[in-house]
C-alpha positions in Angstrom: -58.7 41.6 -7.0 -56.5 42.3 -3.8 -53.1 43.7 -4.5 -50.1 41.8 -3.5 -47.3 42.2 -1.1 -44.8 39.5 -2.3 -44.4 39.0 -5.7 -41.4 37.2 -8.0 -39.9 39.3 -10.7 -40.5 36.9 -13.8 -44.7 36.9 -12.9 -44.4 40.6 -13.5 -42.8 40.5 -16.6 -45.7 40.8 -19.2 -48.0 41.7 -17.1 -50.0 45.1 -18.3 -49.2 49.1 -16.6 -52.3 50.8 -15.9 -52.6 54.7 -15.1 -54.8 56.1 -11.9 -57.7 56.2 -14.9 -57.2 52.6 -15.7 -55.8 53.5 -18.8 -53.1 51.0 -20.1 -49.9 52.8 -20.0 -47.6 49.7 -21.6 -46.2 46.1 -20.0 -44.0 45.6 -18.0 -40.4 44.2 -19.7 -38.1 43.7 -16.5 -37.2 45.2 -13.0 -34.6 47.2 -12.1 -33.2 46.7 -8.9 -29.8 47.7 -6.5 -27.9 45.6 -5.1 -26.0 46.0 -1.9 -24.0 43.8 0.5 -24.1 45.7 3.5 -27.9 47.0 3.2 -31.1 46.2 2.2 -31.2 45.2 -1.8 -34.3 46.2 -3.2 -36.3 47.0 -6.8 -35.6 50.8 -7.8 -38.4 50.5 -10.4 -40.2 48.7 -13.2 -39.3 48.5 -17.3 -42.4 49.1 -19.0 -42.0 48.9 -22.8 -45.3 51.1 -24.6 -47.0 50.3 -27.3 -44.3 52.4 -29.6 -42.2 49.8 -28.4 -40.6 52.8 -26.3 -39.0 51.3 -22.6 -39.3 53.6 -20.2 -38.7 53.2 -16.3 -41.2 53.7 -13.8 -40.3 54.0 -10.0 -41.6 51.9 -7.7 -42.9 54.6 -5.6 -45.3 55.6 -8.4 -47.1 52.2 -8.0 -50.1 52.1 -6.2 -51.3 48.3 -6.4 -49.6 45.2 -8.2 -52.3 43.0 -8.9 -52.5 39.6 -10.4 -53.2 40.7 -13.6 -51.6 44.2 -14.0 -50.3 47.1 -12.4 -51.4 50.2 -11.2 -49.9 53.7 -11.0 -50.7 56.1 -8.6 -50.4 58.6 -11.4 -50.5 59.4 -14.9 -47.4 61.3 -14.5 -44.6 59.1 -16.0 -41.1 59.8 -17.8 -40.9 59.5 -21.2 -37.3 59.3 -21.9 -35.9 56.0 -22.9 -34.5 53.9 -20.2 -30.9 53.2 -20.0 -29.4 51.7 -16.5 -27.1 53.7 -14.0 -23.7 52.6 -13.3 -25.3 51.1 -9.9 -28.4 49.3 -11.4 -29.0 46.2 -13.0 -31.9 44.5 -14.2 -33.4 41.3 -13.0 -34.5 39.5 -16.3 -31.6 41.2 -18.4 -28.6 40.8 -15.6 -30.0 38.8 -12.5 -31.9 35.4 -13.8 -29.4 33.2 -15.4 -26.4 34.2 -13.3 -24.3 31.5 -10.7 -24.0 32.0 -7.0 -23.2 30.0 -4.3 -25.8 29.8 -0.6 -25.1 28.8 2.8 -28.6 29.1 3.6 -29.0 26.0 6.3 -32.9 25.3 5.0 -30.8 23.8 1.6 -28.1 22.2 3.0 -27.7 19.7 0.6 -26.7 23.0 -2.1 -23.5 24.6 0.5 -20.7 24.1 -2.1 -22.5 23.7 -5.0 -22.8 26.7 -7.8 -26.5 26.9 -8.1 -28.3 29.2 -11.0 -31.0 32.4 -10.2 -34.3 31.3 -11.9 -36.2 34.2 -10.3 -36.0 37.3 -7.2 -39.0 37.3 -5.4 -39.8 41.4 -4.0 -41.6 42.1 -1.1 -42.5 45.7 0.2 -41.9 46.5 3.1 -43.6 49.0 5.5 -41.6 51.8 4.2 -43.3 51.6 0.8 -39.9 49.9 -0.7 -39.7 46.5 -2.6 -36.8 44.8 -0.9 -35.4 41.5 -2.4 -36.3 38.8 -0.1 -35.4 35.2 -1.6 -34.3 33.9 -4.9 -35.7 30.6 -6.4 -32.7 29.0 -7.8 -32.0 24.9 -9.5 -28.8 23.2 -8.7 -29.0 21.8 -12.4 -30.2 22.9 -16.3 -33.5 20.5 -16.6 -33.2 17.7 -19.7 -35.4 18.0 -21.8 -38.7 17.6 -22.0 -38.6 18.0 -17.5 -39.5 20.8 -15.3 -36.9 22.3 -13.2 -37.1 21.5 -9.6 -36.9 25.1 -8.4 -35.6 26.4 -4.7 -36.2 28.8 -2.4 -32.8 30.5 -1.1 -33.2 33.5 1.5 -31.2 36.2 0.1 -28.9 37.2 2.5 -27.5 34.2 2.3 -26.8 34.5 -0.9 -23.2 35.1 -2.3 -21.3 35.6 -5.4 -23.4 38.1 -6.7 -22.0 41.2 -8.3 -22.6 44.5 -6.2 -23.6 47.4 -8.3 -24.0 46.2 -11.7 -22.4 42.8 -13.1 -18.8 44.0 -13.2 -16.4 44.9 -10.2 -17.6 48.2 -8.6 -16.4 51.6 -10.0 -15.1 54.0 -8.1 -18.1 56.0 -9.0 -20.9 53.3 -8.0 -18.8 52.7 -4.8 -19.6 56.3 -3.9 -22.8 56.6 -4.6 -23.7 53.4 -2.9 -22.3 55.0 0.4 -24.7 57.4 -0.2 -27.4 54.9 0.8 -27.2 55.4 4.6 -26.5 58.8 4.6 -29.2 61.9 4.7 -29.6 64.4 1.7 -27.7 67.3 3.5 -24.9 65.4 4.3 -24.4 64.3 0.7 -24.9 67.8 0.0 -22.3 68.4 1.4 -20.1 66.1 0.4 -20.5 66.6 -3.5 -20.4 70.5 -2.9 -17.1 69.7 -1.9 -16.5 68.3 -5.5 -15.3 69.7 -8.5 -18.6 70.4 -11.1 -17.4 67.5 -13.0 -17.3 65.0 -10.6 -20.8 66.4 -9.4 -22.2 66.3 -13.0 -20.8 62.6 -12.8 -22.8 61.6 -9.6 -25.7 63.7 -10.6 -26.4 61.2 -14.1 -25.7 58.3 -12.0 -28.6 58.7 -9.0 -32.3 58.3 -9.5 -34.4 61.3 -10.7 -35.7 61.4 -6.7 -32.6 61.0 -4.6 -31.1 63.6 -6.8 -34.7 65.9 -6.1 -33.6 65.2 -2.4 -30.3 66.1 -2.4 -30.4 69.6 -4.5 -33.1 70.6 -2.3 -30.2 71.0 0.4 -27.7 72.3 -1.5 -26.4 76.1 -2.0 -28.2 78.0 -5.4 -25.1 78.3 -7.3 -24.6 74.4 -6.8 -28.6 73.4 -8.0 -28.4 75.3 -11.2 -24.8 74.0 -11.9 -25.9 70.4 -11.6 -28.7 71.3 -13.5 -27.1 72.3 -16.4 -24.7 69.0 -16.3 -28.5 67.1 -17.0 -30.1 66.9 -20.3 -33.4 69.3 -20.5 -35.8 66.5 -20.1 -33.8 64.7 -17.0 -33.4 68.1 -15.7 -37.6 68.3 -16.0 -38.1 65.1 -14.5 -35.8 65.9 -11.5 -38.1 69.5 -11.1 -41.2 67.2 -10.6 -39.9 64.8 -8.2 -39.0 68.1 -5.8 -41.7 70.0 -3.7 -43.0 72.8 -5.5 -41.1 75.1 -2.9 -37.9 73.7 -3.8 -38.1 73.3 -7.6 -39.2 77.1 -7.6 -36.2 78.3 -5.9 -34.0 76.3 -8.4 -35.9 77.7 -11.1 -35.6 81.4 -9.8 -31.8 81.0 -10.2 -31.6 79.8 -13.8 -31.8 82.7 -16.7 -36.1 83.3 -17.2 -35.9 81.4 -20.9 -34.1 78.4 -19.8 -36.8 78.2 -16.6 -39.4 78.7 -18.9 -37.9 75.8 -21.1 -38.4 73.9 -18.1 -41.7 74.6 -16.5 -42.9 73.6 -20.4 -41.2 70.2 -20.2 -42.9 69.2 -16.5 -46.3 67.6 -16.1 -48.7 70.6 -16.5 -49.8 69.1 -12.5 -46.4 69.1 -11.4 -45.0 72.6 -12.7 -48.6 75.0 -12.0 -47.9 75.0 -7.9 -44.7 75.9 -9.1 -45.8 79.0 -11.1 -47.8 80.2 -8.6 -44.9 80.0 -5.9 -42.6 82.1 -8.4 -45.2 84.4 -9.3 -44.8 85.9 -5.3 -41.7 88.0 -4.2 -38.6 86.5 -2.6 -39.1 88.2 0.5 -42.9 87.5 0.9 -44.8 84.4 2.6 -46.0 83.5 -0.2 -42.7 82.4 -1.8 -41.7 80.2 1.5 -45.0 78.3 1.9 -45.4 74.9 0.2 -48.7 74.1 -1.6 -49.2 70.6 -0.4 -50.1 71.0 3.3 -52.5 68.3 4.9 -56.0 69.6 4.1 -59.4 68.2 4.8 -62.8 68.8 5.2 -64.6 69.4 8.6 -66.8 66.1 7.9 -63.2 64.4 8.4 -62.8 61.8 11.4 -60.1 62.6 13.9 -59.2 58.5 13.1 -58.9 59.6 9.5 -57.0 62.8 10.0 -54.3 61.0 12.1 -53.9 58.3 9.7 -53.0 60.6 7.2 -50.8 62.8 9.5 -48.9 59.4 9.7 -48.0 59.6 6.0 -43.9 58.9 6.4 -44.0 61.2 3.1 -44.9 63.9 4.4 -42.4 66.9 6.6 -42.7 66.5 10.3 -43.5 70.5 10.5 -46.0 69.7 7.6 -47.7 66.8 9.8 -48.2 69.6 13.3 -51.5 71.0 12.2 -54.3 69.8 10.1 -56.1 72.4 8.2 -59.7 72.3 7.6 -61.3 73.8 4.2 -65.0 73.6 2.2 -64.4 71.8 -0.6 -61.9 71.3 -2.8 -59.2 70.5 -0.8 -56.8 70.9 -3.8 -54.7 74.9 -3.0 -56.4 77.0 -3.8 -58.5 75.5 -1.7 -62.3 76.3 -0.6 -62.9 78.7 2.1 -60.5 77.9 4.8 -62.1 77.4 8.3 -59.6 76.4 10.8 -56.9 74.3 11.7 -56.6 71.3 14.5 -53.0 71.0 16.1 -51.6 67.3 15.9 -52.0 66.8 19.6 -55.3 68.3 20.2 -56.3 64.7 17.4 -54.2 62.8 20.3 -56.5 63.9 22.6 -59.8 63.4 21.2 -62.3 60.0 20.3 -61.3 58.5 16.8 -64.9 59.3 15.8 -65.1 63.1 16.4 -65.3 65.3 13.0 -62.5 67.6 13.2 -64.3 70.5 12.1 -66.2 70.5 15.9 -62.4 70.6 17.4 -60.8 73.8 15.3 -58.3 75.7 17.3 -59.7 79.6 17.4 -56.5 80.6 18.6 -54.3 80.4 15.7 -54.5 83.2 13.1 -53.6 82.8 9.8 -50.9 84.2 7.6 -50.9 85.8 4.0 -49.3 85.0 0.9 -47.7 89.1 1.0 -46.8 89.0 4.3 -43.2 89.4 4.9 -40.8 87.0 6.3 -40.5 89.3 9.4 -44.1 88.8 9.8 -43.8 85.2 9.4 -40.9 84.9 12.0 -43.0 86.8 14.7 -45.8 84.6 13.8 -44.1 81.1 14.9 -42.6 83.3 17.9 -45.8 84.4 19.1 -47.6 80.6 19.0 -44.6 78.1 19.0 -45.6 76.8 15.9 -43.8 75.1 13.6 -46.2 75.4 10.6 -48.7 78.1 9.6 -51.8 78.6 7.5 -51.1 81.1 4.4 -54.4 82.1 2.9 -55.5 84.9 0.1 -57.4 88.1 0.5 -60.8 86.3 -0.1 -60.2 83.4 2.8 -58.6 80.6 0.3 -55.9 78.2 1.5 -52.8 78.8 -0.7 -50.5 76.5 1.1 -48.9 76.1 4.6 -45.4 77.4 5.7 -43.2 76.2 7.7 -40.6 77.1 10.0 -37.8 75.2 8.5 -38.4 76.9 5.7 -38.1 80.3 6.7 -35.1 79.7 8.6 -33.4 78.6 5.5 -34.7 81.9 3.9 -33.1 84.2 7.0 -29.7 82.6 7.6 -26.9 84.2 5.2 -26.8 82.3 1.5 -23.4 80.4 2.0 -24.9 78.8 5.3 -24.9 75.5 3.3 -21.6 76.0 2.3 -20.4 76.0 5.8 -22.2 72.5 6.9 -24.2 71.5 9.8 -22.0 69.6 11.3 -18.4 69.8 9.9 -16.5 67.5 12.5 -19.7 64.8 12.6 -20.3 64.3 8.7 -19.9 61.1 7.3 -16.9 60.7 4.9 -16.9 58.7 1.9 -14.3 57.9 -1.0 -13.9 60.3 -3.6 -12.9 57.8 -5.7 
């Protein structure tokens, strides 16, 4: 079966969750989604209820396919803590379906001025990866009984009288955090650094496990492990995974040893062993800057195939520069490394060529107990912006970048001081 790009909420409901392994997970039970008047609305995740009778919530970015007959995760990684809504979510089924609104949508002219009811919220993703809401199917009128409803299609932003963030009037709270939606992780770092730890502990149980991942990554040290601590143990966990490894083990290097332990237990044995290995280097080594998920593939790779991938909106801009070239397995630690191929010698090559006849002899590669110094001479001397980090027998460990040094050289409160204190967006502290 081909998976679908345009799908209402209700056909989901019921419909079974299936893991990478084809394993079934649970069903799904109801969709939660944001709304937003001045911004794209759009499905935050699914409610999948397991067969414990358990609901958990799964984010949408964890789905690979949605098929007609069930859906499938792009891994077996999943939350188990119940699910409960945010002050800024509601739930399609449980909230949505059943509600009045009014439409001036001129393809139903006949329903301007009439109060009309949501039958169902058709999602459709979009070429970010998101599931935005793009119509509604609505009646005019309960059906008597006995009769189908006649159901209609209403575009959605022409809908109106529908309650933004959640089914009452908008907190304070949920007005903030739905500013954050246009605004990038550092400047809502900081903004809530700016806050007092209650009101960040506030914002932090409000926001999704991975905006949160986002926006601690930018913060300073002290603030991560204070908003940590505001988190029960097993959010706190879930958070961890949804960070890069790089980032989750500097957050974890600030907390006491026991309580990171604690941690590293409760994450996904997947998520939390790059971690180990980046805390098991010293702070001022390459080895604790470089992230373990660079873009690695074999020599019999197509340059076609290696710029598709570099295309990944996912991954870092410095992490998308150079390709590096392994024997198998590609997984860090990888097979013996062999090379790397810059982003623009791909450009300049057939879509057919295998990358490993185009490596770049040029670039030599770093080690995971090099210094920083080193590191810093390193992208000096090549005008780089990432760099191979290998072990003493040839392995790929990982890839740093420059980015990340820099955040390792400037003084710790360079966070605290801003980028760009007269530019940043403002929004109400409610």
């Amino acid at each position: 079966m081909s998976a679908v790009s345009r799908v209402y909420a209700g056909r989901l409901v019921g419909l079974q969750v299936r893991g990478p392994d084809f394993a079934v997970i649970g069903r799904v039970r109801d969709v939660v989604v944001i709304i937003r008047s001045h911004s794209a609305s759009r499905a935050l995740g699914l409610v999948v209820e397991l067969a414990n009778k358990r609901r958990i919530f799964v984010p949408m970015l964890r789905i690979a396919a949605i098929e007609p007959g069930d859906v499938t995760l792009s891994t077996g990684s999943v939350s188990m803590r119940t699910f409960m809504p945010r002050t800024t979510e509601v739930t399609v089924m449980g909230d949505i379906v059943g509600s009045k609104v009014h439409t001036d949508d001129p393809d139903v002219a006949d329903l301007h001025g009439r109060a009309v009811e949501i039958a169902d919220v058709e999602l459709e993703r979009t070429r970010t990866r998101d599931w935005a809401i793009s119509r509604i199917a609505v009646f005019a009128e309960r059906p008597k009984f006995g009769r189908s409803p006649r159901l209609r299609t209403v575009d959605f932003e022409r809908v109106e009288g529908l309650s933004v963030s959640g089914a009452g009037e908008a907190t304070p709270l949920a007005q903030t955090i739905a500013e954050f939606d246009d605004m990038h992780p550092t400047d809502i770092a900081n903004f809530i650094n700016d806050l007092s730890p209650t009101r960040r502990g506030q914002i932090a149980r409000e926001l999704d496990d991975e905006r949160l991942a986002d926006i601690l990554a930018e913060l300073p040290d002290d603030g991560q492990a204070q908003i940590l601590g505001t988190l029960d143990i097993e959010r706190a966990a879930d958070v961890l995974e949804e960070m890069d490894p790089d980032d989750a083990a500097d957050v974890l290097q600030e907390l006491e040893h026991d309580k990171a332990e604690v941690l590293l237990e409760l994450m996904d044995p997947e998520e939390s062993a790059p971690v180990r290995r980046l805390m098991s280097f010293a702070d001022d080594t390459v080895g604790a800057l470089m992230t373990p998920e660079p873009l690695t593939l074999t020599p019999q790779t197509t340059v076609a195939e290696a710029l598709a991938l570099a295309r990944d909106e996912d991954l870092p801009t410095s992490l998308s520069s150079l390709i590096f070239v392994v024997r198998p397995p590609t997984a860090t630690p990888t097979g013996r490394y062999l090379g790397c191929v810059h982003l623009q010698r791909l450009l300049r090559e057939p879509p057919s060529t295998l990358i490993g006849g185009i490596l770049d002899p040029d670039f030599p590669p770093l080690y995971a107990d090099d210094h920083q110094e080193t590191a810093g001479r390193y992208f000096a001397a090549y005008n780089l912006v990432c760099g191979p980090v290998l072990d003493e027998d040839g392995h790929l460990l990982g890839a740093v970048a420059v980015d990340d040094l820099i955040d390792h050289l400037l003084p710790e409160n360079w966070r605290e001081e801003g980028v760009r204190p007269d530019d940043t967006r403002k929004v109400n502290h409610g």
